[in-house]
N, C-alpha and C positions, 0 to 999 in steps of 0.2 A: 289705535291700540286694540289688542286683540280683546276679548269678554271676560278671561281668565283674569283681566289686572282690573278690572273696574277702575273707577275715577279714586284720583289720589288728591285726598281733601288737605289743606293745607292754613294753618292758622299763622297769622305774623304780626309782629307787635308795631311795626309800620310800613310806611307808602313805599317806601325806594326797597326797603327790605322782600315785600310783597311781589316785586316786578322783578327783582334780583333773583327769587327761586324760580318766576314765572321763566323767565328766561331760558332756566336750565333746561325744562319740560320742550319748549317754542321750538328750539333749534336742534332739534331732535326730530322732529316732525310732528311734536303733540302736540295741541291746542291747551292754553294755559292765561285763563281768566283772571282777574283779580277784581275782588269789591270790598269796600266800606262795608265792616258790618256794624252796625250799634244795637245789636239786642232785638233787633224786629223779628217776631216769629213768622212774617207774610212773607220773608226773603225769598227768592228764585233766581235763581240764574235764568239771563236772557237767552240762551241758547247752550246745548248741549259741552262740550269739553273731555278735554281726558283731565288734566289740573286743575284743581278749582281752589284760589287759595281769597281767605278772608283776610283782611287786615281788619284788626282791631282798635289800631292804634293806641296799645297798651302801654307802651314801655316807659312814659314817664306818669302813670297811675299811683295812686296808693293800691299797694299789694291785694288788699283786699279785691280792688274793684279792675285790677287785671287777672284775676283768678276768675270772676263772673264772667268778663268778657269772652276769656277762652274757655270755658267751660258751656257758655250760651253758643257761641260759635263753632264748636266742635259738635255737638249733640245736634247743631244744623247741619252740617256735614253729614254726620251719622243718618240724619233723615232722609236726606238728598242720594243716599246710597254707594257712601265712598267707602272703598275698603281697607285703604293704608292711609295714613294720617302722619303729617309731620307739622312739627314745631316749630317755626321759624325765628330765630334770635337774633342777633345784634351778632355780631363775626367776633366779639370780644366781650361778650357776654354783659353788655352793659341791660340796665333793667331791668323787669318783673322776672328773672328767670327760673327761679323755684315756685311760686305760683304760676306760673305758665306752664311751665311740665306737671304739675301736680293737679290744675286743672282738665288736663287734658286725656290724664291719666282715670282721674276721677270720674271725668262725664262717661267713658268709654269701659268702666267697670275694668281696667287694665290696671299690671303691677309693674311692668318691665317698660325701658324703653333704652333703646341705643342712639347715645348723644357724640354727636360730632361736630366738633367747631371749626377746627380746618378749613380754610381756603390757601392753599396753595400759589393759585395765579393772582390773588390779591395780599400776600407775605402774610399769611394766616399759617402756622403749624403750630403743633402742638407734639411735644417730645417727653416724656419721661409726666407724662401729666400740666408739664410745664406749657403754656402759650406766650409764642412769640410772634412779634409784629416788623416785619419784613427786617428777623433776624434779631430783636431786641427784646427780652422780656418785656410782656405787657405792661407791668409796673412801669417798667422803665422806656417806654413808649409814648407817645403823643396821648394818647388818650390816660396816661395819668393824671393828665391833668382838663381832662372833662370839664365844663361848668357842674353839669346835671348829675353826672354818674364818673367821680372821678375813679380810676380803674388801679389800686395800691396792691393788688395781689396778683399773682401771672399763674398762683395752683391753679384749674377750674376745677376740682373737686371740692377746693377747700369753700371756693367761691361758691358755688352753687349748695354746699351744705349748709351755711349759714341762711339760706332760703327755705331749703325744705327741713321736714322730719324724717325723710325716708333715706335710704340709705344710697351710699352714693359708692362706686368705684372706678378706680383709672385703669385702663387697658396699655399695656405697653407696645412699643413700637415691635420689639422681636414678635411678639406674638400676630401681629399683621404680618410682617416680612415672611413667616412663616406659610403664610397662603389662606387662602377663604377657608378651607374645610378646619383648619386649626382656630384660626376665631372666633369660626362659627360656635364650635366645642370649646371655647375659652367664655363665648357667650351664655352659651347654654349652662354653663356651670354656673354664674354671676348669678341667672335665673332662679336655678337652682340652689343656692346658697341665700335667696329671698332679698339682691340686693337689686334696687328701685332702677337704680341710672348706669350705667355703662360709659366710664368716657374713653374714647377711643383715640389713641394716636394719630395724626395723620402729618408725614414730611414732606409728601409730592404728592402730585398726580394719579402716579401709577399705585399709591396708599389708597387712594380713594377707590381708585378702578377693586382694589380686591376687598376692601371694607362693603360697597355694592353688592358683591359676588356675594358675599359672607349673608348681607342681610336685606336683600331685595325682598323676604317676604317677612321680616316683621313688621308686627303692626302700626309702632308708633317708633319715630323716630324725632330727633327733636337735633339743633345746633343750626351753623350755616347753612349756605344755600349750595356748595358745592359739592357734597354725597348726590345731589340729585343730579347734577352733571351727567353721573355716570351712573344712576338708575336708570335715568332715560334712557341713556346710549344703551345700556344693557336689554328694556323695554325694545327698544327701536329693532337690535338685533335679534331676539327672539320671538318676534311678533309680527318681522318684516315692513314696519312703518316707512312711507319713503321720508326720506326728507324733505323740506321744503324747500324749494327752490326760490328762485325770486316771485317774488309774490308782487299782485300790484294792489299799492294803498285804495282802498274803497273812497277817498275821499277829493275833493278839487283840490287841485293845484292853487298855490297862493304866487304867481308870478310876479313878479316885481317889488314884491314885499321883503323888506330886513326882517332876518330872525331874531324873534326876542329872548336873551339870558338872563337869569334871574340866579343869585346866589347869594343866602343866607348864612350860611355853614362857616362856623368858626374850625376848618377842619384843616389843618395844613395845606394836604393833598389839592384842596380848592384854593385856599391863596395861592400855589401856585398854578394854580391853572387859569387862576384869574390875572397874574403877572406875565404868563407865556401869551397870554390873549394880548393882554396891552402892549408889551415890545411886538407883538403883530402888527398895533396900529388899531385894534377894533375899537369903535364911539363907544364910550364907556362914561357912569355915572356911578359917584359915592353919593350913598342915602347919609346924611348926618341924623347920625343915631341920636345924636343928644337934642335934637328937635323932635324928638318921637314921645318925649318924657310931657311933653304939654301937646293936652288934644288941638288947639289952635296952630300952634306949631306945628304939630302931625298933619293935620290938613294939608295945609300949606306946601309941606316938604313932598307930601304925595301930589298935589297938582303940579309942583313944578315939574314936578320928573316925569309923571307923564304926558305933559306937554311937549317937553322937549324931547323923549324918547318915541312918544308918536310918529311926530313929524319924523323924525330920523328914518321909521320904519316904513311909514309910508311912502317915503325916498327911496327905499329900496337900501338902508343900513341896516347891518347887521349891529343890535343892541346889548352889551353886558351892563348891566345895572349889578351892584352888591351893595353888601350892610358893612361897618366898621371892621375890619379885622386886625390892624396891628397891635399888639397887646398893651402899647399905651391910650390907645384910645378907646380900647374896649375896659382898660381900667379903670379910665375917664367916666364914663356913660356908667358903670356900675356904681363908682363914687357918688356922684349926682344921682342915681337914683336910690341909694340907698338911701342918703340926703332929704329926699322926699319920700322916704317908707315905699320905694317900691321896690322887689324882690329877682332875685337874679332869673327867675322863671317868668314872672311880668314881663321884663326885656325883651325876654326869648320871645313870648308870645307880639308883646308890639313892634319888635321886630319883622318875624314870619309876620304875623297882620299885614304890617305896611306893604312888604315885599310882596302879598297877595294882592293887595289891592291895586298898589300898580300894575300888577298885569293882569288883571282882569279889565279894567279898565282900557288898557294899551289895546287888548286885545280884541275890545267892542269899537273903539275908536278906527281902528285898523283893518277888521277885517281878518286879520290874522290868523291861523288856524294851525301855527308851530309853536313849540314852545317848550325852551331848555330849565329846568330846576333845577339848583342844587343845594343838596343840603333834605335829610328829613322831616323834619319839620317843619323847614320851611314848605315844600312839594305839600305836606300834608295840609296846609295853611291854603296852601296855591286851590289843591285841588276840591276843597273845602267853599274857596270863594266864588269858584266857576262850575260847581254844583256837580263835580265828575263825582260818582258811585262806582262807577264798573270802569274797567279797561282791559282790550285784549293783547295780552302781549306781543310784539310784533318783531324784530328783528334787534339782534347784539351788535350791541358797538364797541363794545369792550367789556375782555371778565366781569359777569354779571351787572351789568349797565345795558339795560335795552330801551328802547321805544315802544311804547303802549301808543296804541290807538282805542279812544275812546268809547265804549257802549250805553245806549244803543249804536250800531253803527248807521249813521245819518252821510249821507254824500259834503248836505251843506252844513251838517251845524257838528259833526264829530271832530276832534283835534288831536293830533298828534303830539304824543306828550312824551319829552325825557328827562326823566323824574332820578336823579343822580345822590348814591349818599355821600355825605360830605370827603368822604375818607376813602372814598375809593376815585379809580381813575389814574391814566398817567396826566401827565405835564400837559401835554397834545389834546386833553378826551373835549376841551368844547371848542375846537378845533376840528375835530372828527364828528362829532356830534351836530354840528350845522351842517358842516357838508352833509351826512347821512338824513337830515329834516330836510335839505331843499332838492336831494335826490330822491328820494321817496312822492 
């Protein structure tokens, strides 16, 4: 990257979200970092970057204390010497997203910011202000019905005004179609008219490509991770960056070992990828959730599985382990634990726990040094129990779904990790996704 773009600091409210923007920067030719941050002012990056994006793991916080996170995490940024800043969100605006932008707005002494939710290759647009989900009002989409952040409005202006105090507006589509230099002057007016947010239309691809042109030098931009798609590409062509070609993974090969799958995520997109794996024939294991409500039971249910998921790997089987997903038995498991005073967020948590703990485990037992997640929270759980802070983003497997390779990078002890969010992916991605961990 040429000196005129410095590093583009990047705040994200989780793990698969973090590697989802990293991505866009990687395959471009840039180098694009990603680490845990929790507030430590000794933070440094391992080595230099052109993207450097924090995960705060904010988005199921009280407002309050995801406003600190990104407002401590951005002002390290600022330190670190980055000159464009972006906000990374949830693709359907779930979570802290008016204290995330307002933070970030805050630490940086800034009033403006152009927001874009759009993803296009993953059924993300956004028309008339309105967002839909591969064609569906987001109301009326899978994610209305969230555990955590059930999703009842498809405005994002209306949605994110209820967060903030500052002012919000929607961009329309004609005024993109129209071309960069008309947005740009449709932007500059919003500025100028003292309103906070900008949300921008995007229907395709070729939206984003001129939304880019429009606003490659403002300074904060905040929504998905696919505007940066096409930041980069636009970086790459004005600054001559090559691309990357094949690259060879820094780390040993794990020959004869099954890859281990891990999937938490109550997320459609993932029960079926969890359903196209098994008509495959892949060894597969149901966690019972309802043994996770008693810690003795918990125990239990975690040695067995990886006992038997071990051995499998050590065989040389390829492993999907997952949590409860049919909606009668996730009914189940919340009835019983409401039963017992414990709360739909508890689940979550001993859920991801469990799911972390067997591969942590598997993966000291084994030797193993692959390793498929899916699901947010859960990866965040995963990579929380096997002590990962940093990862260099490493190669796309599908729209915004890459492999990170672990930092520091160690030959023996680094692991290649694909950290997948519940809702994204086709049918095929852990399918594609092992073959690209045992190619690598």
């Amino acid at each position: 990257m040429s000196d005129m773009y410095g590093m583009v600091g990047v705040v994200a409210d989780d793990i698969t979200g973090a590697g989802d923007i990293g991505i866009m920067f990687a395959k471009a030719g840039l180098t694009a970092d990603v680490y845990s941050y929790g507030g430590t002012g000794t933070f440094r990056p391992d080595s230099a970057c052109d993207a450097l994006v924090l995960d705060t793991d904010s988005r199921f916080d009280e407002p309050l204390a995801a406003y600190g996170k990104v407002f401590e995490a951005t002002r390290r940024l600022q330190e670190l010497g980055c000159t464009q800043y972006i906000n990374k969100t949830c693709s359907v605006f779930r979570g802290n997203i008016g204290p995330a932008f307002d933070a970030m707005l805050d630490a940086l002494g800034e009033s403006f910011a152009v927001v874009v939710l759009g993803f296009p290759k993953n059924g993300r647009t956004t028309v008339g202000g309105i967002h839909y989900v591969h064609g569906r009002k987001l109301e009326e989409s899978e994610f209305r019905h969230d555990p955590v952040h059930p999703m009842t409005d498809s405005d994002l202006a209306a949605i994110l005004r209820r967060q903030t105090s500052r002012t919000v507006a929607s961009v329309p589509f004609a005024v993109v179609d129209a071309g960069a230099e008309t947005l740009r002057a449709e932007l500059d007016g919003h500025r100028s008219a003292d309103v906070h947010y900008a949300i921008v239309d995007v229907t395709d691809q070729a939206a984003l490509a001129v939304i880019a042109e429009a606003v490659h030098d403002v300074k904060v931009l905040c929504g998905s991770s696919a505007l940066s798609e096409e930041l980069a590409l636009l970086r790459q062509r004005r600054t001559g960056a090559a691309t990357l070609a094949q690259r060879e993974l820094p780390i040993r090969r794990t020959a004869g070992l099954g890859v281990l799958c891990a999937a938490g995520s109550l997320m459609p997109q993932t029960a079926a990828q969890i359903a196209y794996m098994k008509e495959r024939g892949i060894a597969s294991y149901r966690i019972d959730t309802l043994r996770l409500l008693d810690e003795r039971e918990r125990e239990a249910e975690t040695l067995r599985l990886v006992e038997a998921i071990a051995a499998d790997i050590a065989r040389g089987v390829d492993v999907l382990y997952h949590s409860e997903s049919g909606s009668e038995q996730v009914a189940a498991v919340k009835a019983e634990a409401a039963r017992r005073g414990i709360d739909n967020k508890a689940v979550s948590r001993l859920v991801s726990g469990t799911v972390a703990a067997i591969a942590a485990e598997t993966l000291a037992r084994t030797g193993q040094n692959r390793l498929l997640v899916a699901g947010g929270d859960t990866s965040a759980a995963v990579c929380a129990r096997l002590g990962v802070t940093g990862m260099r983003v490493w190669k796309e497997i599908q729209p915004g779904l890459p492999s990170c390779l672990t930092l520091p990078v160690d030959a023996e002890r680094s692991l290649l990790l694909v950290l997948k969010s519940g809702s994204f992916g086709k049918p095929d991605f852990f399918e594609q996704a092992i073959a690209h961990l045992k190619q690598q």
